[in-house]
ChimeraX commands (.cxc) that place a marker at each C-alpha (Angstrom):
marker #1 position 8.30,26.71,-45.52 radius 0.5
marker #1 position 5.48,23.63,-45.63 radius 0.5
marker #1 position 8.28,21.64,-43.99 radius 0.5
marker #1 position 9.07,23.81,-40.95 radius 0.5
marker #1 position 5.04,24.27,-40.58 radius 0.5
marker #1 position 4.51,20.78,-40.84 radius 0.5
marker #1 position 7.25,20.14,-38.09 radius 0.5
marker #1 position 6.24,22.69,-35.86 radius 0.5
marker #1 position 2.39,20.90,-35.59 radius 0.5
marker #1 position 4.16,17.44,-35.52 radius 0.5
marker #1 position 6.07,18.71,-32.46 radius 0.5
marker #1 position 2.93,20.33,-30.69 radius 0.5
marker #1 position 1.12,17.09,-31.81 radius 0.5
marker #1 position 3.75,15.08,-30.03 radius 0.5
marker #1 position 3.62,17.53,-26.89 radius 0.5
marker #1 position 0.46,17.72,-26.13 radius 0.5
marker #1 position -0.41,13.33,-26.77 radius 0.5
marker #1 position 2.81,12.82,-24.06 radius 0.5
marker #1 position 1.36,15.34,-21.72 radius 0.5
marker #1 position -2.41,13.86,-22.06 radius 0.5
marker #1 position -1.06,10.22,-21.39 radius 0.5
marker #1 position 1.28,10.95,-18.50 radius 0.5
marker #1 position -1.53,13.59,-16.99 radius 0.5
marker #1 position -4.22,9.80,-17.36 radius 0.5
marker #1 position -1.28,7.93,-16.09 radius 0.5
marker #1 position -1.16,9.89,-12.71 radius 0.5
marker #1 position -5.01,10.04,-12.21 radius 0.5
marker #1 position -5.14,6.21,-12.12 radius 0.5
marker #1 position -7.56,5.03,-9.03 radius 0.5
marker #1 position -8.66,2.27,-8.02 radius 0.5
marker #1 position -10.41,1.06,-4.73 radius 0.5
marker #1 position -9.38,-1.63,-2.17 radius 0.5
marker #1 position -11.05,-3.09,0.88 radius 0.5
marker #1 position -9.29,-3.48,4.66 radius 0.5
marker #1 position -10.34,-5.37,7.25 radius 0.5
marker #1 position -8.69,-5.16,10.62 radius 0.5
marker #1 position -8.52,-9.04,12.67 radius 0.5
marker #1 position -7.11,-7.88,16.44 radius 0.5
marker #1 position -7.38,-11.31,18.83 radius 0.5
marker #1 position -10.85,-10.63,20.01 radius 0.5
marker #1 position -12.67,-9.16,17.15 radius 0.5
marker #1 position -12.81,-8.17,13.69 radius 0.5
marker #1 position -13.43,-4.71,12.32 radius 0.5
marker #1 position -15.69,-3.76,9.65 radius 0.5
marker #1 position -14.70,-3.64,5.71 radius 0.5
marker #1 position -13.04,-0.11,4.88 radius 0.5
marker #1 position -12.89,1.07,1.67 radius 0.5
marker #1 position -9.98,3.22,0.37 radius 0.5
marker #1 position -9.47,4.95,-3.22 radius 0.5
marker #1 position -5.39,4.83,-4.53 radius 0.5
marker #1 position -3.59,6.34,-6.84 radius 0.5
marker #1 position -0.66,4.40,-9.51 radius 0.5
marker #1 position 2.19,5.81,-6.88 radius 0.5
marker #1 position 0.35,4.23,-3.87 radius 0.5
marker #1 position 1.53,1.54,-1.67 radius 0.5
marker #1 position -0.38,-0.74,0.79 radius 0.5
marker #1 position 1.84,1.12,3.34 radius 0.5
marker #1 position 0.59,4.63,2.40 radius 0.5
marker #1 position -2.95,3.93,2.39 radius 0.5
marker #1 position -2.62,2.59,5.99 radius 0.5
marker #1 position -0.26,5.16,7.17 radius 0.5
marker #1 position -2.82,7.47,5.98 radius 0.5
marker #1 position -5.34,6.03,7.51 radius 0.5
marker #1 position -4.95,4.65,10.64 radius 0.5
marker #1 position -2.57,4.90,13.61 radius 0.5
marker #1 position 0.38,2.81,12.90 radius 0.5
marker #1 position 3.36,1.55,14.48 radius 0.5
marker #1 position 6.50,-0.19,13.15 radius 0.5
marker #1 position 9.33,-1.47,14.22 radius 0.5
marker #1 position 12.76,0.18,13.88 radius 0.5
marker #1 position 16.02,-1.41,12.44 radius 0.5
marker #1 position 16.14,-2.87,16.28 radius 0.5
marker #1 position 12.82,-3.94,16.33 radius 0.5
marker #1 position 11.63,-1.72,19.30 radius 0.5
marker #1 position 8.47,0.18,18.28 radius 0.5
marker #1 position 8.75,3.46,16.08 radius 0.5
marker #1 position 5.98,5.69,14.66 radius 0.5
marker #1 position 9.02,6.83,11.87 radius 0.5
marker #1 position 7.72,3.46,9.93 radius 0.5
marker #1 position 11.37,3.42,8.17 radius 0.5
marker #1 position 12.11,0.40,5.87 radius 0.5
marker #1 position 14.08,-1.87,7.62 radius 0.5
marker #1 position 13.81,-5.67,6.66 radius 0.5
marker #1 position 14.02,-6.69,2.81 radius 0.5
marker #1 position 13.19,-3.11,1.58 radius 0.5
marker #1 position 9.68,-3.09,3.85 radius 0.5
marker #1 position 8.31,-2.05,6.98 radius 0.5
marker #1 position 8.14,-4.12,10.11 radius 0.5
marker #1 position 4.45,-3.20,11.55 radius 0.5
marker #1 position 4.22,-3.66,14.52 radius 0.5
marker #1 position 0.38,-2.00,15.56 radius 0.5
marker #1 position -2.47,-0.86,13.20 radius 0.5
marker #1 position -5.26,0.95,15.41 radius 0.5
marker #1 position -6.24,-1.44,17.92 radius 0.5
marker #1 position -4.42,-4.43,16.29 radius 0.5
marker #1 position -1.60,-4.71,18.36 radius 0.5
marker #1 position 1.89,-7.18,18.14 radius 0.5
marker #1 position 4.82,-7.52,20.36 radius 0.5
marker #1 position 6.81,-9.18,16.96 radius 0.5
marker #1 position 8.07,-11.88,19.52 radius 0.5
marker #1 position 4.97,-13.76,20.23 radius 0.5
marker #1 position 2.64,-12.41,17.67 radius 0.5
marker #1 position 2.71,-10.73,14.25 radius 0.5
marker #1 position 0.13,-9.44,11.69 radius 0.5
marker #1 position -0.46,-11.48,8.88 radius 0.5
marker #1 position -1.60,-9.95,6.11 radius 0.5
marker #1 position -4.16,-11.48,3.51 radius 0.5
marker #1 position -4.96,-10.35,-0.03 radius 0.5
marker #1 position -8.05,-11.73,-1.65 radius 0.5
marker #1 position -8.10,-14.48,1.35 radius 0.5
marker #1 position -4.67,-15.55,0.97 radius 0.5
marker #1 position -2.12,-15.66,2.90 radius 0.5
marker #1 position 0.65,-12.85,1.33 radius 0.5
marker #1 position 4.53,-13.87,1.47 radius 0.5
marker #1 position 5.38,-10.03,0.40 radius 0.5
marker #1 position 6.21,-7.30,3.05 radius 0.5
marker #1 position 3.38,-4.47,3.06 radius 0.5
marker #1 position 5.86,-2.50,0.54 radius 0.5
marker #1 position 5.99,-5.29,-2.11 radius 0.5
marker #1 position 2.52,-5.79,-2.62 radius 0.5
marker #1 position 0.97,-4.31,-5.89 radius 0.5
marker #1 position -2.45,-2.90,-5.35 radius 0.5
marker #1 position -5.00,-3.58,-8.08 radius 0.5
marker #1 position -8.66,-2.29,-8.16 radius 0.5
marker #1 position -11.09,-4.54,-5.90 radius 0.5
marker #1 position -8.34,-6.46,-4.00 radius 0.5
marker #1 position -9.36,-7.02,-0.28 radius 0.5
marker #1 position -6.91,-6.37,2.32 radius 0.5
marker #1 position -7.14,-8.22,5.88 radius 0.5
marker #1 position -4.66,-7.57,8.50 radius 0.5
marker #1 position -4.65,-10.64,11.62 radius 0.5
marker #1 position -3.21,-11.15,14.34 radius 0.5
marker #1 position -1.37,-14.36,14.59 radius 0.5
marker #1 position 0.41,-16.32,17.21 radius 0.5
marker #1 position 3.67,-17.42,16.55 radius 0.5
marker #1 position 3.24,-21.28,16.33 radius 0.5
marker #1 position -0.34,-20.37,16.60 radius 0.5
marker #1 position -3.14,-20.55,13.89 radius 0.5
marker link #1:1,2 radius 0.2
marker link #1:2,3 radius 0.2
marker link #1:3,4 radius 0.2
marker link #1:4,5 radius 0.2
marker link #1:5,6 radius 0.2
marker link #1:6,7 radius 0.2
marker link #1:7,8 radius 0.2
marker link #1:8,9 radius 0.2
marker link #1:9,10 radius 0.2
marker link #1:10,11 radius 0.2
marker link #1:11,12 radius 0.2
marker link #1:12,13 radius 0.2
marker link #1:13,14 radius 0.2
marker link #1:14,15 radius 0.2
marker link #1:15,16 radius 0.2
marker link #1:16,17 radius 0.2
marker link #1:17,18 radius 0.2
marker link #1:18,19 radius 0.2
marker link #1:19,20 radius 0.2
marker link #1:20,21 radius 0.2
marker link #1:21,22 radius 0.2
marker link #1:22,23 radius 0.2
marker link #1:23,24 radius 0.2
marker link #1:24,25 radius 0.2
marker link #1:25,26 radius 0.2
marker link #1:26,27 radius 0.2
marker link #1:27,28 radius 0.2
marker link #1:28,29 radius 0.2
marker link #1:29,30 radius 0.2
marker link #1:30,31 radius 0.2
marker link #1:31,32 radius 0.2
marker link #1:32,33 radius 0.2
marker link #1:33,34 radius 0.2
marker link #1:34,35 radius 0.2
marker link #1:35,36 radius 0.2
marker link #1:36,37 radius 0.2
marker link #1:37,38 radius 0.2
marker link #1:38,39 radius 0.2
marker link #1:39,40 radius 0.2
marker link #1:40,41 radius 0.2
marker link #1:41,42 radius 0.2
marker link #1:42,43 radius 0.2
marker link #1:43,44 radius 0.2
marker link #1:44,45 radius 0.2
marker link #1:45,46 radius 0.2
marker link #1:46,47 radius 0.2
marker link #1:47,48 radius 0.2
marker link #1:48,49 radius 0.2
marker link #1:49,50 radius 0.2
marker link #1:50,51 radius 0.2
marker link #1:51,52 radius 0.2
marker link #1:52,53 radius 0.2
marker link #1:53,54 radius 0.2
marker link #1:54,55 radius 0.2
marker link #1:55,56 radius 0.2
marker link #1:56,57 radius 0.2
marker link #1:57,58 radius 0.2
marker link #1:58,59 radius 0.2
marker link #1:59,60 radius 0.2
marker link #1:60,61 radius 0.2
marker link #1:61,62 radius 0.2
marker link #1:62,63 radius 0.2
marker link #1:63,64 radius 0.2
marker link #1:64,65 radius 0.2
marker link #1:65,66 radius 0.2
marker link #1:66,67 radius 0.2
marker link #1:67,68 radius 0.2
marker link #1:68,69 radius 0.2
marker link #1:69,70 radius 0.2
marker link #1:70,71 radius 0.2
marker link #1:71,72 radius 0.2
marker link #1:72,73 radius 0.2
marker link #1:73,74 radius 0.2
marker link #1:74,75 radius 0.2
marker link #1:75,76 radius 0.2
marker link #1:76,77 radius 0.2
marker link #1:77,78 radius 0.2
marker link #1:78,79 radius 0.2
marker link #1:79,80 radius 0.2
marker link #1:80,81 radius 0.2
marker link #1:81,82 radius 0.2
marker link #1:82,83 radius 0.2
marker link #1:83,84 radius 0.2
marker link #1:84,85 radius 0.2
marker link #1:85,86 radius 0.2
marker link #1:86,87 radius 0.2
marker link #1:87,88 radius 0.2
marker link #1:88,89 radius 0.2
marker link #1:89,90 radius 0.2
marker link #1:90,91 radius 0.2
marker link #1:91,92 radius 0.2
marker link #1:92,93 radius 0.2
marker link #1:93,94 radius 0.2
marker link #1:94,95 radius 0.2
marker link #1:95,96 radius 0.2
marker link #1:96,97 radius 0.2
marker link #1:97,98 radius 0.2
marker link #1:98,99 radius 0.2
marker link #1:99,100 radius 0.2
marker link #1:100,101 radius 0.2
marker link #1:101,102 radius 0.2
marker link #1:102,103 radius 0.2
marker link #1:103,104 radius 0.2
marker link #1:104,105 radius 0.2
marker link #1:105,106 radius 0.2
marker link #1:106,107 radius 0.2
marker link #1:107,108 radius 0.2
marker link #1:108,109 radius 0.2
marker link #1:109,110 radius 0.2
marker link #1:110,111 radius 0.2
marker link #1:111,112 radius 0.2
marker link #1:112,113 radius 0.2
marker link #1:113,114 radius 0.2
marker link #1:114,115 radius 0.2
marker link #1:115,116 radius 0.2
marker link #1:116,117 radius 0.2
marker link #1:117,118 radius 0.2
marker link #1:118,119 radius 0.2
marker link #1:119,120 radius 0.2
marker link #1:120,121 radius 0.2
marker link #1:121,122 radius 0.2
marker link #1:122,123 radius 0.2
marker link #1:123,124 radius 0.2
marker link #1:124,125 radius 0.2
marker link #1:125,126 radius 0.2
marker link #1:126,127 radius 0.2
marker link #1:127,128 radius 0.2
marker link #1:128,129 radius 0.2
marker link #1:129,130 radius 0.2
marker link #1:130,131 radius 0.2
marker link #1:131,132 radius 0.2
marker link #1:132,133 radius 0.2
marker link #1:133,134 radius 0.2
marker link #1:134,135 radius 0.2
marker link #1:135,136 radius 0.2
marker link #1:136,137 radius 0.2
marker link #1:137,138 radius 0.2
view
């Protein structure tokens, strides 16, 4: 009898230590910065709260008017993954690309980012800035 009690409150031990780690797991926020860089001006710092599941994608798609391009490259506002597993964005607000001539470059922490918007991890206190660029252009 000790042994079935003592399994029982090992089980509801167990229980109730995955359920309070998975429950912290999923509350996991942090805050990140985004600064909009259209050809004529910059916008103002934004900041954003995430959650673990959270892409850089979601937080703009919830929070501005975006754009992307569509398996052909024409604009979409579907945003479907298209090259590498990512999005091809295409506007963002008032920052605007035709994806011939231009593009929007995106920076984390001031540096230039070689990952699509999908790929990048987001860690508490990164800074975001989304530029246009030229193509051949600075």
């Amino acid at each position: 009898m000790k042994k079935v009690v003592i399994s029982i409150a090992s089980i509801i031990l167990l229980i109730t230590t995955l359920f309070f780690f998975s429950y912290n797991n999923n509350d996991s926020v942090g805050t990140i910065s985004i600064i909009l860089v259209n050809n004529t001006d910059q916008s103002e710092a934004k900041q954003f709260t995430f959650k673990k599941e959270d892409s850089l994608f979601d937080i703009i798609d919830r929070n501005f008017s975006v754009v992307c391009g569509d398996r052909f490259y024409t604009p979409s506002t579907t945003c479907e993954k298209v090259t590498f597993g990512s999005r091809v964005i295409f506007e963002i607000d008032d920052l605007i690309t035709d994806f011939e001539t231009s593009f929007i470059a995106i920076y984390e922490n001031d540096v230039y980012s070689n990952l699509g918007i999908d790929s990048i991890v987001l860690n508490d206190g990164d800074s975001f800035r989304f530029e246009y660029k030229e193509v051949g252009g600075s």
